[in-house]
N, C-alpha and C positions, 0 to 999 in steps of 0.2 A: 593607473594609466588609462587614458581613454582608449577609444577603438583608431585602429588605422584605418586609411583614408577608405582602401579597397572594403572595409566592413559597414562603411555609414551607408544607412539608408539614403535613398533620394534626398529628401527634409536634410538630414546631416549634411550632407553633399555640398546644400546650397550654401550652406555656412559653410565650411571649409573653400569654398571657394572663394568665397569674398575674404577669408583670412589670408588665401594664397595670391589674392589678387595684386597690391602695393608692392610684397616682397618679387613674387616675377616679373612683373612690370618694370623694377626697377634695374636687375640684372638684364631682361631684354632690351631694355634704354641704353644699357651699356654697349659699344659697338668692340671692345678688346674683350666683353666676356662673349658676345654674337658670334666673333670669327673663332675664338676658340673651340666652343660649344657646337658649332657646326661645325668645324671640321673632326673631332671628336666623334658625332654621332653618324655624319657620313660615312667615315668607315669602319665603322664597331663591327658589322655584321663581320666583312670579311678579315678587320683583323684577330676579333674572335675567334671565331672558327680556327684560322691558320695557326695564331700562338697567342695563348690567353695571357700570358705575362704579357710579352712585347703590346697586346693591346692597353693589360692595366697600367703600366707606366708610363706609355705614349702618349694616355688619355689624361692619368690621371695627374701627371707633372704639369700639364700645361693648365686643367680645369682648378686645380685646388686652388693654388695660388691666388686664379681670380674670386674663387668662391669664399674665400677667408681671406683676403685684403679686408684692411681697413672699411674701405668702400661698402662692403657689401656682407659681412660678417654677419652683422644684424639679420639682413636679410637671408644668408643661407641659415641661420639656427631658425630664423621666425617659418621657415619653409621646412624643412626639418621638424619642426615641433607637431607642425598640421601632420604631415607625411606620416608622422610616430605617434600620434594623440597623444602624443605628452604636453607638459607645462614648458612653455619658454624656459623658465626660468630651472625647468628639471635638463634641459637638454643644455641650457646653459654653463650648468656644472658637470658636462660630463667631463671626461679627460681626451687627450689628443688622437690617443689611438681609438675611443670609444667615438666620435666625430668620424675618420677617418673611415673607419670600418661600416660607420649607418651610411655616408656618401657613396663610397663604394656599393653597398647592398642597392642601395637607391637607382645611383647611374648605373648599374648594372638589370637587376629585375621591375623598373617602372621607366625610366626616361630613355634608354637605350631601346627596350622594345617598342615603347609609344611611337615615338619620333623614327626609326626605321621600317615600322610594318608603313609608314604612311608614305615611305619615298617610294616614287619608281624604281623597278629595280637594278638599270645601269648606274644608277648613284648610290648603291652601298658598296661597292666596290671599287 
């Protein structure tokens, strides 16, 4: 397995970035994965904090769906594989709960903090 993303050097970086480039671009084009996805991270902080279930399930029933549609499948493993420096085709064989469980890890310790430390803070609540 290669290095996660948080361990490449700069040089790595710039390649992993152009591998991440097509797969988010294409879920940001999507305007049913945009509203769900923001509303999802607008309020992670505070439904976090309150109740860490009621936030996983709120969050995560409405994101998965679109993140594994047909639509976009591709692109959540081709995003996933950069995320984990694995092989596409290693993250392609995992199983449902092994997907499940790297999303979760993912939206929870990289895209929830990214995208919340950056709002003002009367819009995380």
């Amino acid at each position: 397995m290669g290095k996660k993303i948080e361990e490449l050097s700069g040089w790595e970086l710039t390649s992993a970035l152009v591998e991440l480039a097509e797969p988010v671009g294409n879920l940001a084009a999507d305007d049913r994965f945009w509203k769900v996805f923001k509303a999802c991270t607008q309020r992670a902080v505070y439904l976090r904090e309150k109740d860490g279930l009621r936030f996983m399930l709120k969050s995560y029933s409405k994101l998965v769906p679109v993140l594994l549609s047909d639509e976009h499948k591709q692109d959540t493993m081709r995003i996933l594989a950069v995320l984990e420096g694995a092989p596409y085709d290693e993250v392609m064989r995992r199983n449902g709960a092994e997907i499940l469980k790297d999303l979760s890890r993912i939206f929870e310790d990289k895209v929830v903090p990214f995208f919340t430390k950056s709002m003002p803070t009367g819009q995380q609540e």
